[in-house]
C-alpha positions as CSV (number, residue, x, y, z in Angstrom):
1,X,-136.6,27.9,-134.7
2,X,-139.7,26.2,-135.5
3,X,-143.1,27.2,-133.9
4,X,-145.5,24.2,-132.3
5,X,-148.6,24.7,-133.8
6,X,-151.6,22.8,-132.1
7,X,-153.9,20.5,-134.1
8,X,-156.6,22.9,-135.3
9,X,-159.4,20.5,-136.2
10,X,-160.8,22.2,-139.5
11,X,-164.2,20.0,-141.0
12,X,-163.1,19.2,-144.6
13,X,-166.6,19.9,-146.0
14,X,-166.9,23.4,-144.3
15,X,-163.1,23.8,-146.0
16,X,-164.3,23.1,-149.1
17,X,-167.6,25.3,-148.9
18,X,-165.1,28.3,-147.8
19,X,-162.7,27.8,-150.7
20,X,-165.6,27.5,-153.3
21,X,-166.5,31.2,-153.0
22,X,-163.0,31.9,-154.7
23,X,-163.8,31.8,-158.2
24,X,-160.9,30.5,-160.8
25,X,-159.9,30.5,-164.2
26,X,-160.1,27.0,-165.8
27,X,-157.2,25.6,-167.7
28,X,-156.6,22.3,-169.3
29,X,-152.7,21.1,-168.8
30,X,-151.9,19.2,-172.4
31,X,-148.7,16.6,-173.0
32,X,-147.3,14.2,-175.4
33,X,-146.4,11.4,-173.2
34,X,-145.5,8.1,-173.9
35,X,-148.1,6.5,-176.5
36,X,-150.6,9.6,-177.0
37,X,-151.7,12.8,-175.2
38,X,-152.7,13.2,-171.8
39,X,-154.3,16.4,-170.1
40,X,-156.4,17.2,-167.1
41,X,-158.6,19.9,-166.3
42,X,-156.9,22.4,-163.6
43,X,-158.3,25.4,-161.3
44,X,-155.2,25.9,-159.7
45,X,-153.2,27.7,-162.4
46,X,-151.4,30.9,-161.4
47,X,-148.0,32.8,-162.7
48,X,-145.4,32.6,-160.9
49,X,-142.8,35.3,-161.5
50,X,-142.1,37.3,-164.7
51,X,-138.2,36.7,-164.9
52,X,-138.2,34.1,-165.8
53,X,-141.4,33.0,-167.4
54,X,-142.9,30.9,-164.9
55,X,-146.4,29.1,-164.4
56,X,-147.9,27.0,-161.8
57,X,-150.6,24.5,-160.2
58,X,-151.3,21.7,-159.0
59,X,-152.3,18.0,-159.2
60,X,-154.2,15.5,-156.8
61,X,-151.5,13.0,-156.3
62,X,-154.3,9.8,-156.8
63,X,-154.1,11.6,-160.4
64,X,-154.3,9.0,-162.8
65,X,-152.8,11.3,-165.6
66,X,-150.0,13.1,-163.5
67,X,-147.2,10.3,-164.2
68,X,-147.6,11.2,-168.0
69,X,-147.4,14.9,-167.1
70,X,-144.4,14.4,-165.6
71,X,-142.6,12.7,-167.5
72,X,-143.2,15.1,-170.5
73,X,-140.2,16.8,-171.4
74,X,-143.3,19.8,-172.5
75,X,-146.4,20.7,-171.5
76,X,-148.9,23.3,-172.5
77,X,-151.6,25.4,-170.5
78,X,-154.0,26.0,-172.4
79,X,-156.5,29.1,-171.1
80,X,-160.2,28.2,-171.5
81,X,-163.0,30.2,-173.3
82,X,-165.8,31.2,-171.6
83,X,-167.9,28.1,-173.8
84,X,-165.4,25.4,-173.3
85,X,-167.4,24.5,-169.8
86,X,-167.7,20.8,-171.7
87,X,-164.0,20.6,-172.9
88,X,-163.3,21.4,-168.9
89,X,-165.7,18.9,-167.9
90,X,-164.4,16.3,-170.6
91,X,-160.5,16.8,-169.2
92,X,-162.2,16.5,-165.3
93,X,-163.6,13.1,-166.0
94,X,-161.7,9.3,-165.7
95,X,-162.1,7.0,-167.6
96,X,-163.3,8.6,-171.0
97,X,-160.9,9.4,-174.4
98,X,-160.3,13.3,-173.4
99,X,-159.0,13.7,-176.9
100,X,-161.5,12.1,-179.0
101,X,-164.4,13.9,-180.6
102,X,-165.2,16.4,-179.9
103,X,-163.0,17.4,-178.4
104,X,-160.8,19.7,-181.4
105,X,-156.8,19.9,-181.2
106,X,-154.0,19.8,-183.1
107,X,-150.2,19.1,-182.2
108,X,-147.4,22.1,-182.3
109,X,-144.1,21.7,-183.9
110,X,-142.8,19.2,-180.8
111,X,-145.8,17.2,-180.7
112,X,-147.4,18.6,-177.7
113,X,-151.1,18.8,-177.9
114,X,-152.9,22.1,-178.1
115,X,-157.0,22.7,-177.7
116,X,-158.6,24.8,-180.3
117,X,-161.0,27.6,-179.5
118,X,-158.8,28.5,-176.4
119,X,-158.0,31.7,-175.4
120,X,-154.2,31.4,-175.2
121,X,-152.0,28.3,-174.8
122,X,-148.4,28.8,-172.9
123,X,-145.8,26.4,-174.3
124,X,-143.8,25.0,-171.2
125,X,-141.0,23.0,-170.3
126,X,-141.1,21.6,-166.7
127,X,-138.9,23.6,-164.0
128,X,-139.9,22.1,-160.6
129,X,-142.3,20.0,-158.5
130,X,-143.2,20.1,-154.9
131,X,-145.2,17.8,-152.9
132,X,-147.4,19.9,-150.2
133,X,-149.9,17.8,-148.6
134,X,-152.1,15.8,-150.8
135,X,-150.9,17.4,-154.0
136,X,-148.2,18.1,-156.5
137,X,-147.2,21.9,-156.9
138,X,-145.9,21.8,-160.8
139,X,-144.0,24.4,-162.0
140,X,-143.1,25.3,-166.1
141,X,-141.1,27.8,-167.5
142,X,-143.0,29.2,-170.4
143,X,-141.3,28.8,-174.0
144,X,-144.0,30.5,-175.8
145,X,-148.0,31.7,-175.4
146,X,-150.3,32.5,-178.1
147,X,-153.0,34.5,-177.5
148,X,-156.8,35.2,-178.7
149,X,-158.6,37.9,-177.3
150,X,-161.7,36.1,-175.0
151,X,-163.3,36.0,-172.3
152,X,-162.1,33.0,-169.9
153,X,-164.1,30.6,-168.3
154,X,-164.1,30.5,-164.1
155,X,-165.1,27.6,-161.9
156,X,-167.3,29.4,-158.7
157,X,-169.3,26.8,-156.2
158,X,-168.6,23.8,-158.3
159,X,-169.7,25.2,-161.4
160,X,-168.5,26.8,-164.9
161,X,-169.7,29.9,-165.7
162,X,-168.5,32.8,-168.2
163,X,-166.6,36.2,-167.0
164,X,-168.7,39.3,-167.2
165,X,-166.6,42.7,-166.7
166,X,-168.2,45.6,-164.9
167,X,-168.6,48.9,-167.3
C-alpha cells in the first residue's frame, strides 16, 4: 500500500546549508573511456556491503563526464590525501584537461587511470545504477584496492580541509 505524502515545501538553499554540516571524504572516480580518461571529483562515496565487495555514489545527471563513466567496462575510486584539496578541485571543475599537469597518474594493467599520492584506489567493475531524483546512484563491485596509510581529505561547508583524530 502506498502512503500519500503531502508536498512538504523544503527551501533548497536552507537544504543545502543543513547537509553541509555533514563532513565527507573526497574521492576522485577515474575511467578509460572511449579516447582518453575521464574522472570527477565525488563526496558521495560510501561502501555498500562486504559480501560482495561493493562501493557506491553518485553523479549529477547534467554531468558532463558521466556518459564516459558509464560506459567504462572499469572504474577506479581513488581515496584522496589530506593535500590533494587541488587534485579535488581540479576533477570538480568543466571545462579544464583534469589529467594534464599537474595532475600525476599512471594507468594499471587494463588501462584505467589511477592518481598518485592517493591514499588507496579500489579497482571496480560496474554492478548497478539507479536514478533517484536528480542524480545517478552508481554502484561497483570492487576487483582490487591498494592502500597507503594517510590521512584523507573531507569536504565540510563547501570547503577541503585535512582529518585531525582526537588522542
Amino acid at each position: 500500500m502506498t502512503e500519500t505524502v503531502p508536498d512538504l515545501a523544503l527551501d533548497p538553499a536552507r537544504f543545502r546549508r543543513a547537509l553541509a554540516l555533514h563532513a565527507a571524504g573526497v574521492v576522485v572516480v577515474t575511467a578509460a573511456a572511449g579516447g582518453g580518461p575521464a574522472g570527477l571529483t565525488a563526496t558521495s562515496f560510501s561502501s555498500v556491503s562486504l559480501d560482495p565487495p561493493l562501493v557506491s555514489f553518485y553523479v549529477d545527471r547534467s554531468s558532463t563526464t558521466w556518459p564516459a563513466l558509464r560506459e567504462a567496462g572499469r572504474f577506479a575510486v581513488n581515496i584522496l590525501a589530506g593535500d590533494q584539496s587541488a587534485l579535488a578541485a581540479r576533477f570538480a571543475r568543466r571545462g579544464v584537461d583534469r589529467f594534464a599537469p599537474p595532475t600525476r597518474w599512471h594507468p594499471d594493467e587494463h588501462g584505467t587511470p589511477l592518481l598518485d599520492g592517493v591514499c588507496a584506489h579500489l579497482l571496480c567493475v560496474p554492478y548497478d545504477t539507479i536514478a533517484i531524483g536528480d542524480h545517478v546512484l552508481a554502484v561497483g563491485r570492487v576487483t582490487g584496492a591498494a592502500v597507503r596509510d594517510d590521512r584523507p581529505l573531507l569536504y565540510h561547508r563547501g570547503r577541503f580541509g585535512r582529518f585531525h583524530p582526537e588522542r
